[in-house]
DOKOLZA-133233 format. One record per atom (N, C-alpha, C): x, y, z; residue number from 1; residue in three letters. Coordinates in pm, 1 decimal. Each point is the difference from the previous one (the first is absolute). Example, Ala and Ser with C-alpha at 12.3 -4.5 7.8 and 13.67 -1.06 7.14 Angstrom:
2
<rec east="1319.0" north="-569.0" up="780.0" k="1" r="ala"/>
<rec east="-89.0" north="119.0" up="0.0" k="1" r="ala"/>
<rec east="90.0" north="120.0" up="0.0" k="1" r="ala"/>
<rec east="-35.0" north="105.0" up="-72.0" k="2" r="ser"/>
<rec east="82.0" north="119.0" up="6.0" k="2" r="ser"/>
<rec east="-77.0" north="109.0" up="73.0" k="2" r="ser"/>
//
This chain:
124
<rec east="84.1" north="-117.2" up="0.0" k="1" r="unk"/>
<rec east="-84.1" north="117.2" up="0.0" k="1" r="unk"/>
<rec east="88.9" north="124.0" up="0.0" k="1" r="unk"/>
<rec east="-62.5" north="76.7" up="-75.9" k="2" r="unk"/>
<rec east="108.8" north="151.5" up="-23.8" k="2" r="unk"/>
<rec east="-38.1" north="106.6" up="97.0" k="2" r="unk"/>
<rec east="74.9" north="44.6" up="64.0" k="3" r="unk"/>
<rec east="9.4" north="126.8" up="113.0" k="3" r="unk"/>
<rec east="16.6" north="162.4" up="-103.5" k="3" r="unk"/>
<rec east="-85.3" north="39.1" up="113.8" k="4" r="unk"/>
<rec east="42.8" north="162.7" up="-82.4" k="4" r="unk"/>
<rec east="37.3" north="80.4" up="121.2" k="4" r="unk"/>
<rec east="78.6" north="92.4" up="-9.0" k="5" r="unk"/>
<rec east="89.5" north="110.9" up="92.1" k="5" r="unk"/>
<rec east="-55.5" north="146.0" up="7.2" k="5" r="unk"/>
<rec east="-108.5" north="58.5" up="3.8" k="6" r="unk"/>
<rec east="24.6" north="99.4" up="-38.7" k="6" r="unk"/>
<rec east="32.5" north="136.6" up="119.5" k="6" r="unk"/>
<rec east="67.1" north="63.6" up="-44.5" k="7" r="unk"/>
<rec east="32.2" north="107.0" up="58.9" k="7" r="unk"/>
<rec east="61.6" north="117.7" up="-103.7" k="7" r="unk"/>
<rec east="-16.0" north="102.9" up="81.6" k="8" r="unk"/>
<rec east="7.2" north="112.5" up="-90.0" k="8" r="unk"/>
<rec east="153.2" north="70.7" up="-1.5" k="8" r="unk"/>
<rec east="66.5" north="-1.6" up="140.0" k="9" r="unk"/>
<rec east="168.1" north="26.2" up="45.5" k="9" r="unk"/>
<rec east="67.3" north="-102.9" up="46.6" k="9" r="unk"/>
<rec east="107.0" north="-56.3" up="-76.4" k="10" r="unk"/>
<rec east="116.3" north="-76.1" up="103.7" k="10" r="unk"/>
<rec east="72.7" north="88.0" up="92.9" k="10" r="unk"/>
<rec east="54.3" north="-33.0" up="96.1" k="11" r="unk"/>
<rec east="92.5" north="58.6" up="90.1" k="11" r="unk"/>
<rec east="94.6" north="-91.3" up="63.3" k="11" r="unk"/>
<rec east="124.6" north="38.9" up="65.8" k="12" r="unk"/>
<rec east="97.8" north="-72.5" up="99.8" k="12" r="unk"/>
<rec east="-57.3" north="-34.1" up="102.6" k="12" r="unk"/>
<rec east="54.1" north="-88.5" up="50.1" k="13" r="unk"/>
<rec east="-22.0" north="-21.3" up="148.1" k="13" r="unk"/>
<rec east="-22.7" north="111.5" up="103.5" k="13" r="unk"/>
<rec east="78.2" north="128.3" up="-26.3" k="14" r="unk"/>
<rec east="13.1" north="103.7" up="86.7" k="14" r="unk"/>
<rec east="-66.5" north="69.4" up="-43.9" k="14" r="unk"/>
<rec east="-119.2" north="36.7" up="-123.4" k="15" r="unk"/>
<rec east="-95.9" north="55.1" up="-25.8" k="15" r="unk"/>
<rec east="127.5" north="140.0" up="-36.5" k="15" r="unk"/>
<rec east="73.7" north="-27.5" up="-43.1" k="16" r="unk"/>
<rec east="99.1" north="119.9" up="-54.5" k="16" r="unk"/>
<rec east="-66.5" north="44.0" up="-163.2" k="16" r="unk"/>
<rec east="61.6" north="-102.4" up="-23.0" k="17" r="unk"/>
<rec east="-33.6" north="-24.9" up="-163.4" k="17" r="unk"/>
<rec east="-96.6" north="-47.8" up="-57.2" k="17" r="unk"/>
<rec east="-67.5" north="89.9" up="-99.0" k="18" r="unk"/>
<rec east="-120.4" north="-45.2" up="-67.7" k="18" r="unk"/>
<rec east="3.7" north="-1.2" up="-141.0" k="18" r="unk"/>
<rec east="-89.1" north="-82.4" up="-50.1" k="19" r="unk"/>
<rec east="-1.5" north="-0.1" up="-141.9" k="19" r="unk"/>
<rec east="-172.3" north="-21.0" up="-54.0" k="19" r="unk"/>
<rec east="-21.4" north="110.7" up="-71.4" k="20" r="unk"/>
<rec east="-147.9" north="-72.4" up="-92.3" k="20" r="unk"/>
<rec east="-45.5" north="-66.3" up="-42.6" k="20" r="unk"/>
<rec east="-29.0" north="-98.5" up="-9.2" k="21" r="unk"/>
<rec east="-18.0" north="-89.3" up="-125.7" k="21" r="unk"/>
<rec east="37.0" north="-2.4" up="-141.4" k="21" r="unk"/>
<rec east="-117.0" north="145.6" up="-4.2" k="22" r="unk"/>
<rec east="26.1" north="49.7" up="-136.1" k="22" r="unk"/>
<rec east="132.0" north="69.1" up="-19.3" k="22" r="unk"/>
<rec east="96.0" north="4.1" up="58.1" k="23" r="unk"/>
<rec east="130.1" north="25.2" up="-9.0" k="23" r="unk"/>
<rec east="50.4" north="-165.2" up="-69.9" k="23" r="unk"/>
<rec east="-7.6" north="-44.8" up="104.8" k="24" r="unk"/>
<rec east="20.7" north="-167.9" up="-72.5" k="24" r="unk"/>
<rec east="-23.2" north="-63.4" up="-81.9" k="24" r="unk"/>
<rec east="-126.2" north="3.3" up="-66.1" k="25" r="unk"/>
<rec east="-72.3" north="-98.4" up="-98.6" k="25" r="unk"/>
<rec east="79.0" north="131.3" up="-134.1" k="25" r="unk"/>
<rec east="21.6" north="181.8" up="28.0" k="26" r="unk"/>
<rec east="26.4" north="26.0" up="-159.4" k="26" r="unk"/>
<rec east="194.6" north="19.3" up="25.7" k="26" r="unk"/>
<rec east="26.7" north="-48.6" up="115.9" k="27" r="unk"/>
<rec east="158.7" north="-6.1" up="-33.3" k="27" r="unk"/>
<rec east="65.5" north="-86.6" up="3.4" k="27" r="unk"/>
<rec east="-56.0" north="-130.5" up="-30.0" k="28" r="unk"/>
<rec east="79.9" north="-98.3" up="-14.0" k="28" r="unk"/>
<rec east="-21.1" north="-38.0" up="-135.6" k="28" r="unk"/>
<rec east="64.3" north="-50.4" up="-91.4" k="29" r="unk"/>
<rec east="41.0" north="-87.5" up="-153.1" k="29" r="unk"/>
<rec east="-115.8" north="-83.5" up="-44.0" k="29" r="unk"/>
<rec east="-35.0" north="29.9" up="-119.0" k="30" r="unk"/>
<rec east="-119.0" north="-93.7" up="-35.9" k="30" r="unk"/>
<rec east="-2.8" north="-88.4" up="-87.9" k="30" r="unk"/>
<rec east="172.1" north="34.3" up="-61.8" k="31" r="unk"/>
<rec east="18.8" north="-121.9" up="-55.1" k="31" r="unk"/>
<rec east="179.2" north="-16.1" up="-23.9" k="31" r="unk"/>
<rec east="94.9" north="-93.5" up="34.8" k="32" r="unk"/>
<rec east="153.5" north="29.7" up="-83.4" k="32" r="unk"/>
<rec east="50.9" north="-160.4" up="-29.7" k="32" r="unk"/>
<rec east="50.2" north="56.7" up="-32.7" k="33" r="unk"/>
<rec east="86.8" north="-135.9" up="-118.8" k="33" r="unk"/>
<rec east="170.5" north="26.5" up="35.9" k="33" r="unk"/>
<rec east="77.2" north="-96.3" up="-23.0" k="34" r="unk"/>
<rec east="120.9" north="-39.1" up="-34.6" k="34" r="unk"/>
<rec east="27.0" north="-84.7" up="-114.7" k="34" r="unk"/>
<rec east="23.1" north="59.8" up="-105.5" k="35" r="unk"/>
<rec east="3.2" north="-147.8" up="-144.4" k="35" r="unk"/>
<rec east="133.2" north="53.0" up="-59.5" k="35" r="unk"/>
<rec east="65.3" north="-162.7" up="15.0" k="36" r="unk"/>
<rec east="106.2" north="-23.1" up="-98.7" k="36" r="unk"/>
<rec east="-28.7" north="17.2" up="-162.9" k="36" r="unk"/>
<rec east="66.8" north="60.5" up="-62.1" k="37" r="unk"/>
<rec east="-52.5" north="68.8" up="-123.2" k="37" r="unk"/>
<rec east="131.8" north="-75.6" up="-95.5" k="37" r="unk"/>
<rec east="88.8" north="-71.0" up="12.9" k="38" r="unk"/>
<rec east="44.6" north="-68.4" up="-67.4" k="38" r="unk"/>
<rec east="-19.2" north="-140.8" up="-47.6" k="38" r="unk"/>
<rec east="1.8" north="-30.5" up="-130.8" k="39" r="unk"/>
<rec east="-24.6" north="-173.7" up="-19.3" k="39" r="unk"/>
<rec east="-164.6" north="59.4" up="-23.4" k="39" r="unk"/>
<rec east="-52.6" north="-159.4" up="73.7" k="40" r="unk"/>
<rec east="-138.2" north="-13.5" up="8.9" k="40" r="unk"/>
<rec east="23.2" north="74.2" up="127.0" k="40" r="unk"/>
<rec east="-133.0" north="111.9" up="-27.1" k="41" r="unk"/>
<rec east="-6.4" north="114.3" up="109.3" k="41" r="unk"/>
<rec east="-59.6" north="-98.7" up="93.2" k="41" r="unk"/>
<rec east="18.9" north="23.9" up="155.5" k="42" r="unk"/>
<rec east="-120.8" north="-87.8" up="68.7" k="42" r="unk"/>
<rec east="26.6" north="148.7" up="177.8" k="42" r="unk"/>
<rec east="-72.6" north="-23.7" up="69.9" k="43" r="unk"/>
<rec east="-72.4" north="95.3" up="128.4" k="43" r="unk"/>
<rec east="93.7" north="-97.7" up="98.9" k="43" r="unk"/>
<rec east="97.0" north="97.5" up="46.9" k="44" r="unk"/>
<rec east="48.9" north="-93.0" up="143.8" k="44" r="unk"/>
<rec east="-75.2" north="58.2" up="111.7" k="44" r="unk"/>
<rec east="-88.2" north="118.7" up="-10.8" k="45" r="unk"/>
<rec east="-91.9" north="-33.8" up="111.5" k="45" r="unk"/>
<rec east="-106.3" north="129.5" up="-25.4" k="45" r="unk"/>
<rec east="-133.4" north="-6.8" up="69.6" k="46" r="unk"/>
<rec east="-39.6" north="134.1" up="-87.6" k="46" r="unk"/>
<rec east="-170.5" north="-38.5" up="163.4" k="46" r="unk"/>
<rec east="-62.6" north="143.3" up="-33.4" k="47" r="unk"/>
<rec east="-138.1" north="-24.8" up="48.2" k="47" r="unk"/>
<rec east="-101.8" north="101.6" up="-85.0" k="47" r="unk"/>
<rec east="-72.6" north="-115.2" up="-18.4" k="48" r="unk"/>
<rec east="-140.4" north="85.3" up="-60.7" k="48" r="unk"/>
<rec east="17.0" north="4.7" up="-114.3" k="48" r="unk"/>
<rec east="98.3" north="-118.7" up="-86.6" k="49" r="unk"/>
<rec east="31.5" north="-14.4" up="-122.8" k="49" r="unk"/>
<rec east="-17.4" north="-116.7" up="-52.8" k="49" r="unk"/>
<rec east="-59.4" north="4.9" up="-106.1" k="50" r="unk"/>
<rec east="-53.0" north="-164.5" up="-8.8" k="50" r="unk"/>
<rec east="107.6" north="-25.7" up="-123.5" k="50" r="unk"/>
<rec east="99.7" north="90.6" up="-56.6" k="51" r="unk"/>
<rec east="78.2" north="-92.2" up="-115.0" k="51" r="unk"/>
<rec east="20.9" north="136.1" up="-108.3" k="51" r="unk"/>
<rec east="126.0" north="-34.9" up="-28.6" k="52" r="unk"/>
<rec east="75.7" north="115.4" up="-65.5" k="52" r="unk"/>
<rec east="-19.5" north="-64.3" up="-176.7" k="52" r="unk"/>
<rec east="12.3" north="85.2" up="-89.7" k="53" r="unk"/>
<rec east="62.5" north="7.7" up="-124.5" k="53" r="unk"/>
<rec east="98.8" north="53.1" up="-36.8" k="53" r="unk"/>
<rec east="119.4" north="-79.7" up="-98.9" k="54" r="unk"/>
<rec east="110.0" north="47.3" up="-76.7" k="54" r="unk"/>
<rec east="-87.1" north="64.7" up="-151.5" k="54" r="unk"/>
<rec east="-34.7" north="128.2" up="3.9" k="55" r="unk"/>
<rec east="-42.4" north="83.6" up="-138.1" k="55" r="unk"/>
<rec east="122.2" north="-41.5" up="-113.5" k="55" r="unk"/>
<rec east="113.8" north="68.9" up="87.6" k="56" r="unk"/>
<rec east="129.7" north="-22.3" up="-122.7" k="56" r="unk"/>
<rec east="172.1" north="48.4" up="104.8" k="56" r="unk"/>
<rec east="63.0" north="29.0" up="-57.6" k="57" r="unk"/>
<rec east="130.1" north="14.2" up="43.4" k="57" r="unk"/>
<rec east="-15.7" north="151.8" up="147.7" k="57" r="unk"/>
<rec east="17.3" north="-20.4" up="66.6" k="58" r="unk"/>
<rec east="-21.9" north="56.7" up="119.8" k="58" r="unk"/>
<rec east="-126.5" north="21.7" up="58.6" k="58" r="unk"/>
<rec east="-118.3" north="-19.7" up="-72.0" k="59" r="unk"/>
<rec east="-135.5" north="27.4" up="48.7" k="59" r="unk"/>
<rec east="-128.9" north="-92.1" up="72.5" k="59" r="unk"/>
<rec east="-8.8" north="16.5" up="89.3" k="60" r="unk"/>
<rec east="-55.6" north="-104.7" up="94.8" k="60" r="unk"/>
<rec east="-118.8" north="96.0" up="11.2" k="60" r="unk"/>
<rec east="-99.3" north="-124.0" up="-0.5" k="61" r="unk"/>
<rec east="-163.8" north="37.2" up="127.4" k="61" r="unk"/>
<rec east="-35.0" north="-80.7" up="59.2" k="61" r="unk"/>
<rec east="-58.8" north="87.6" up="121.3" k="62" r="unk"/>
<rec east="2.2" north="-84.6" up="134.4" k="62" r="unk"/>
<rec east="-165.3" north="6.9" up="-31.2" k="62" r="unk"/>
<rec east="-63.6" north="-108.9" up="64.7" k="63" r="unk"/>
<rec east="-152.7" north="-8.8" up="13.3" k="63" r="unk"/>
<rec east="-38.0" north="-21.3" up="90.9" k="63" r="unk"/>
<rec east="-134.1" north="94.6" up="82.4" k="64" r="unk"/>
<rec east="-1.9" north="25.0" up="139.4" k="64" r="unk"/>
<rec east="-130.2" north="-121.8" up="13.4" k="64" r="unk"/>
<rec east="55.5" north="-74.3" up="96.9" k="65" r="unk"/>
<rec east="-105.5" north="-77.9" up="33.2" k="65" r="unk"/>
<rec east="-152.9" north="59.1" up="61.2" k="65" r="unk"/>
<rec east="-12.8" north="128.3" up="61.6" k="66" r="unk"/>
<rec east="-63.8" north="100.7" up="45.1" k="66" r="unk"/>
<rec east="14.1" north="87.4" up="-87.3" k="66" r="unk"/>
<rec east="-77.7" north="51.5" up="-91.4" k="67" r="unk"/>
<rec east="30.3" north="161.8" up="-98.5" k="67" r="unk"/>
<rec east="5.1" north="83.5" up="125.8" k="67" r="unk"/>
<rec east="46.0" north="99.3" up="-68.2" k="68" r="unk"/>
<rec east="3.7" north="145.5" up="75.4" k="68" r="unk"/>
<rec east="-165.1" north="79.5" up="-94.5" k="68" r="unk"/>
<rec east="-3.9" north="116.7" up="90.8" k="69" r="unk"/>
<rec east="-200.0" north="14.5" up="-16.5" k="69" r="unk"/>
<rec east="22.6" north="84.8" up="-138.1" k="69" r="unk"/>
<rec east="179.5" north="90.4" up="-12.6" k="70" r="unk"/>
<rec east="42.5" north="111.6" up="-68.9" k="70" r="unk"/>
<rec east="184.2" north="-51.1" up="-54.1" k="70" r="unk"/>
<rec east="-46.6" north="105.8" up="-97.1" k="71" r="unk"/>
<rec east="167.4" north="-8.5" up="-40.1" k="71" r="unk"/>
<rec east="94.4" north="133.9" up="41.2" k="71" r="unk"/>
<rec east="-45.3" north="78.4" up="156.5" k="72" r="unk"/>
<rec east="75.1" north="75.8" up="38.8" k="72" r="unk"/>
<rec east="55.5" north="-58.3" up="105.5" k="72" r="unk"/>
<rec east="51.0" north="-139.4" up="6.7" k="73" r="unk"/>
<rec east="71.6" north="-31.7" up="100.4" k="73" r="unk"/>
<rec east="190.5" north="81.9" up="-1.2" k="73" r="unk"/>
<rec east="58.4" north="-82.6" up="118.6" k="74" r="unk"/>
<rec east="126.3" north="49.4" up="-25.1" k="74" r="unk"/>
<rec east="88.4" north="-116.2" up="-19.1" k="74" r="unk"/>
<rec east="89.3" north="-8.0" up="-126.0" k="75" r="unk"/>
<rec east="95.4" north="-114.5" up="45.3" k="75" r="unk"/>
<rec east="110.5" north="31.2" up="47.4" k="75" r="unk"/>
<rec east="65.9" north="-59.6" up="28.8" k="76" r="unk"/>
<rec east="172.3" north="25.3" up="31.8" k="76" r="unk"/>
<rec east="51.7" north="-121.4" up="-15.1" k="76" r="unk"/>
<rec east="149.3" north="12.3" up="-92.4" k="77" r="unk"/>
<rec east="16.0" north="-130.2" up="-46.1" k="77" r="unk"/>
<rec east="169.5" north="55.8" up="-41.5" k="77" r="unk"/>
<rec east="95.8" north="-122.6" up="18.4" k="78" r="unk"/>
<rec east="129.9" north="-20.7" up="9.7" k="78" r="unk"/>
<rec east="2.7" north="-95.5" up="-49.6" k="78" r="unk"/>
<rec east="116.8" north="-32.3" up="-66.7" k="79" r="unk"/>
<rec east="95.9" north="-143.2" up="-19.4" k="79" r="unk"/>
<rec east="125.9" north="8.5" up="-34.3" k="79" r="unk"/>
<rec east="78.9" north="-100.1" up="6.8" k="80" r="unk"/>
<rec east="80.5" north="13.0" up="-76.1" k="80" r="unk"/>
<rec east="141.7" north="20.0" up="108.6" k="80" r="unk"/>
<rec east="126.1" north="-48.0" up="-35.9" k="81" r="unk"/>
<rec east="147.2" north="-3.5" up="80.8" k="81" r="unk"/>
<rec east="110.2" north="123.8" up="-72.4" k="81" r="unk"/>
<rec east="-17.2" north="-2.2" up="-120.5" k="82" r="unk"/>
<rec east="107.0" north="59.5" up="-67.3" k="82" r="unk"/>
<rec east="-31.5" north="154.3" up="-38.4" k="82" r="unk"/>
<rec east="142.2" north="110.8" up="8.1" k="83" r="unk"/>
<rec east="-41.9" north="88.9" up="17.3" k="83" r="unk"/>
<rec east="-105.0" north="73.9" up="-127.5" k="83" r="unk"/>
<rec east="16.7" north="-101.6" up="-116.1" k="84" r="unk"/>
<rec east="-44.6" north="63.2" up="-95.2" k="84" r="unk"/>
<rec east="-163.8" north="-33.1" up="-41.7" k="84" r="unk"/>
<rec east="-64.2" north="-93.3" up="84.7" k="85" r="unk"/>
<rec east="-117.7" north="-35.5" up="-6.7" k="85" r="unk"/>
<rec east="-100.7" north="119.4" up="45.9" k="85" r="unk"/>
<rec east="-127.7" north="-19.2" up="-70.8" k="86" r="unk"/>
<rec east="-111.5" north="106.3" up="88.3" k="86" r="unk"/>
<rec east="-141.3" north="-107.2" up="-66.3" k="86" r="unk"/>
<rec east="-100.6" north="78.2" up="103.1" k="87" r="unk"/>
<rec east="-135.0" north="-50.9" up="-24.2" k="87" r="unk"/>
<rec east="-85.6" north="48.7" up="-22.2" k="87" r="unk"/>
<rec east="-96.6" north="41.8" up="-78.6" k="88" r="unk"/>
<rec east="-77.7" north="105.1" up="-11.2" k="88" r="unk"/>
<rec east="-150.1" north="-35.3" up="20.5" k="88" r="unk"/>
<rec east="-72.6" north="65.4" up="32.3" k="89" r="unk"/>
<rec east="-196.6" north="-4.7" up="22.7" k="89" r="unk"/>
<rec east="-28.2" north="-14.6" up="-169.1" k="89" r="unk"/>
<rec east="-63.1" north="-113.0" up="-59.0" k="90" r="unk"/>
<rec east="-50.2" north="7.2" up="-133.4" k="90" r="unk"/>
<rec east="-118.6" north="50.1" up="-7.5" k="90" r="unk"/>
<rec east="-97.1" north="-68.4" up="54.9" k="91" r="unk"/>
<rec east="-119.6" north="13.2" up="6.7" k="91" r="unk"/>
<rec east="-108.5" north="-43.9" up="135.5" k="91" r="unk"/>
<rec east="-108.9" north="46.4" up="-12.1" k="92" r="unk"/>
<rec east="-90.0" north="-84.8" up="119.5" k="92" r="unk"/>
<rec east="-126.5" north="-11.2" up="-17.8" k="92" r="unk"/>
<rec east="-68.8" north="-75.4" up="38.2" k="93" r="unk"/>
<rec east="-172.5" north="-33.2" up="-56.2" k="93" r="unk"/>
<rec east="-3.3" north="-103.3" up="151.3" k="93" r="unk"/>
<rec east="-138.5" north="38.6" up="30.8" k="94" r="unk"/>
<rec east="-59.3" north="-48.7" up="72.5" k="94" r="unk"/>
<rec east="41.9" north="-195.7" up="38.3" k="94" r="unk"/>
<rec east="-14.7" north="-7.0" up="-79.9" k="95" r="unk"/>
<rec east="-6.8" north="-195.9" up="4.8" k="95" r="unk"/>
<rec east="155.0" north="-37.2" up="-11.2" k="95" r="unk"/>
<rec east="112.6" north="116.3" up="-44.3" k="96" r="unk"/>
<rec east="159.4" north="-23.7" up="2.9" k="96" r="unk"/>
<rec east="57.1" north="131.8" up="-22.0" k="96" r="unk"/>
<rec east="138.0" north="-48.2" up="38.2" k="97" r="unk"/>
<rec east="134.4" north="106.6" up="-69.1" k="97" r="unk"/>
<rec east="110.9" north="-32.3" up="-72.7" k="97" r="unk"/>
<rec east="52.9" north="83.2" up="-58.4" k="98" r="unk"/>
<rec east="115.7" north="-51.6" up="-27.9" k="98" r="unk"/>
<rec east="105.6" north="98.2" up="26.3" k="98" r="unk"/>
<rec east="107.9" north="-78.5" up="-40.3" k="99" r="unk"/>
<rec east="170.4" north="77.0" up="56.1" k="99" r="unk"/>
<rec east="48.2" north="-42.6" up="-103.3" k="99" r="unk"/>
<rec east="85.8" north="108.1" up="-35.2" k="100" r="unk"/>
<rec east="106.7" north="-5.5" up="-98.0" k="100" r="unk"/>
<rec east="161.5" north="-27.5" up="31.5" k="100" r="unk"/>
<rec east="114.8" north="-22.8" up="-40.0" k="101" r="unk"/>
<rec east="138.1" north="-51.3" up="48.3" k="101" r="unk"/>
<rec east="76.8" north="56.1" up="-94.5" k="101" r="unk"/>
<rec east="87.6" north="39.2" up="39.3" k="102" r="unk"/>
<rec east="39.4" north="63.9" up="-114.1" k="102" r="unk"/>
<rec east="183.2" north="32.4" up="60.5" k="102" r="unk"/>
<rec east="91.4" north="56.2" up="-110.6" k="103" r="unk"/>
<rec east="125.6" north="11.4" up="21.6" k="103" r="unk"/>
<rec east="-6.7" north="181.1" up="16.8" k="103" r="unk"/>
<rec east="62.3" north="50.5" up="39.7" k="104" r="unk"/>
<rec east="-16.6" north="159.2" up="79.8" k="104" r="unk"/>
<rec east="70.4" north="83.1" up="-92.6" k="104" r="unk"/>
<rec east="99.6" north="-112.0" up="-58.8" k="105" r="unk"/>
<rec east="118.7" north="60.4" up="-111.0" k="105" r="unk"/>
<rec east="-48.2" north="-13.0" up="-109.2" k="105" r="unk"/>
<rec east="-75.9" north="-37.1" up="-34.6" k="106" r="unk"/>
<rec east="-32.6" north="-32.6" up="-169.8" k="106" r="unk"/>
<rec east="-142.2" north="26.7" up="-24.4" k="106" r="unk"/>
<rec east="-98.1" north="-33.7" up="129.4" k="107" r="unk"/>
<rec east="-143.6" north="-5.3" up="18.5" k="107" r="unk"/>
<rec east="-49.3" north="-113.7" up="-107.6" k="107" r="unk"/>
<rec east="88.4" north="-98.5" up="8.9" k="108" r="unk"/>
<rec east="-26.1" north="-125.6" up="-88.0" k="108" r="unk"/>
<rec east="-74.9" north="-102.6" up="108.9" k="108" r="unk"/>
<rec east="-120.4" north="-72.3" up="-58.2" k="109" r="unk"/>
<rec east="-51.7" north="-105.2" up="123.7" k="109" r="unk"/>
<rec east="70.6" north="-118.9" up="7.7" k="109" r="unk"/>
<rec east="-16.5" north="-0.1" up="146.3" k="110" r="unk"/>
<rec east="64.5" north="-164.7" up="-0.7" k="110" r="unk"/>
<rec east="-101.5" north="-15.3" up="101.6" k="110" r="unk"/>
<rec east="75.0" north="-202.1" up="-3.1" k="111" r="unk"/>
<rec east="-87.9" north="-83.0" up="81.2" k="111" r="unk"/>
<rec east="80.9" north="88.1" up="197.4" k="111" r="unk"/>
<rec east="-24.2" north="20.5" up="151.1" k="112" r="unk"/>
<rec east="17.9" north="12.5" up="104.2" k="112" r="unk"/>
<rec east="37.1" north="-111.6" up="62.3" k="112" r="unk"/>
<rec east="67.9" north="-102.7" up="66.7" k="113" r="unk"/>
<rec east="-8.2" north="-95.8" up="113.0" k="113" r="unk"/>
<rec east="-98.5" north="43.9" up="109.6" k="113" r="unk"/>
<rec east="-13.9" north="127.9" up="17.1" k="114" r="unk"/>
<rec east="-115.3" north="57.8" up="102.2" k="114" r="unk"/>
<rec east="-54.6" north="118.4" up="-23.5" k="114" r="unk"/>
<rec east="-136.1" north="-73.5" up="-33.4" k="115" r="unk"/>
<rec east="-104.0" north="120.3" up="18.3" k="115" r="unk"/>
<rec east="-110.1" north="18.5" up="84.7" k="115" r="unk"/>
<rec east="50.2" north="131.9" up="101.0" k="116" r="unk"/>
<rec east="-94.3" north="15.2" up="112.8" k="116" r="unk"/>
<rec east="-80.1" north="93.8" up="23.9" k="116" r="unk"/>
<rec east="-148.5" north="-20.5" up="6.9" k="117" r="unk"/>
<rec east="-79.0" north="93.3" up="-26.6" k="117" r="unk"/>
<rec east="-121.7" north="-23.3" up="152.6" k="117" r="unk"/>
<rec east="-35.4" north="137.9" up="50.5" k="118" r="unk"/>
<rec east="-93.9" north="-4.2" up="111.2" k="118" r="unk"/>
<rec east="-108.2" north="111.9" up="-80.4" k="118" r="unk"/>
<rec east="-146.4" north="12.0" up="33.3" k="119" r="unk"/>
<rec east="-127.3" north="24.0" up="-31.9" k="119" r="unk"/>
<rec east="-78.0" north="62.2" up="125.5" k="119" r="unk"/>
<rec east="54.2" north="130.4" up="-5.8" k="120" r="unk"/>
<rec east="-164.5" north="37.4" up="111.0" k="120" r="unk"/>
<rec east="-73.1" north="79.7" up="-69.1" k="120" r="unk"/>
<rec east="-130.9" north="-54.1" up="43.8" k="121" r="unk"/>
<rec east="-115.2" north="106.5" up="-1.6" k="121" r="unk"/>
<rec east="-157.3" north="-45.7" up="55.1" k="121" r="unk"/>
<rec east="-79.2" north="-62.1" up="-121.4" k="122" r="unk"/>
<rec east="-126.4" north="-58.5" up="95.4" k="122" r="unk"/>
<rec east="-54.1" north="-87.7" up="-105.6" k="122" r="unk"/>
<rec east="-57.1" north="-103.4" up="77.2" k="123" r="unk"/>
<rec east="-58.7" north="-124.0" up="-79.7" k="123" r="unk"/>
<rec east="-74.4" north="30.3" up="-22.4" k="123" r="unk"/>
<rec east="-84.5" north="-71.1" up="-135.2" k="124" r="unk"/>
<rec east="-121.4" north="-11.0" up="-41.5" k="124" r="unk"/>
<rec east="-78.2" north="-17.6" up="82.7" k="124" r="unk"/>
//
């Protein structure tokens, strides 16, 4: 049988610190990924993603197992070891996103060993 919690403020033990809810439910991540982008691309770990696509030579989409309600979310997204790598925001739609990989020196795409991308805003 499923329990429900509700309350409107968390706090510490010492009633110091408080937090809203609604502080909580819109500042935490609603969806991120980690995907190896070389070879056969595959997700070494991700939430709220049900499965990525290789488009073509650096371009990945992630697919949100949960859409988002809008496409004014925010991403923020990194990868990559070497100094000459970068990652860029391609696109975003409700039901996915994608990220681009790319070389910083040439702005030529390549495949990433890591592409890491986090998603806030609000679910459908």
């Amino acid at each position: 049988m499923a329990s429900i919690l509700r309350v409107n403020t968390l706090t510490d033990a010492s009633s110091g610190n408080s937090t809203a809810m609604s502080t909580i439910n819109q500042g935490t991540a609603k969806a991120w990924s980690n995907v190896n982008g070389t070879g056969t691309i595959a997700i070494n770990d991700s939430f709220n993603v049900s499965g990525v696509t290789d488009n073509s030579l650096g371009d990945i989409t992630n697919t949100f197992s949960n859409a988002m309600s809008n496409t004014s979310y925010v991403m923020t997204i990194s990868g990559g070891y070497v100094n000459d790598d970068g990652m860029a925001r391609y696109s975003e739609a409700t039901a996915n996103w994608r990220t681009y990989y790319y070389n910083e020196g040439t702005r030529d795409a390549k495949d990433g060993s890591v592409n890491s991308s986090a998603i806030h805003g609000d679910l459908a």
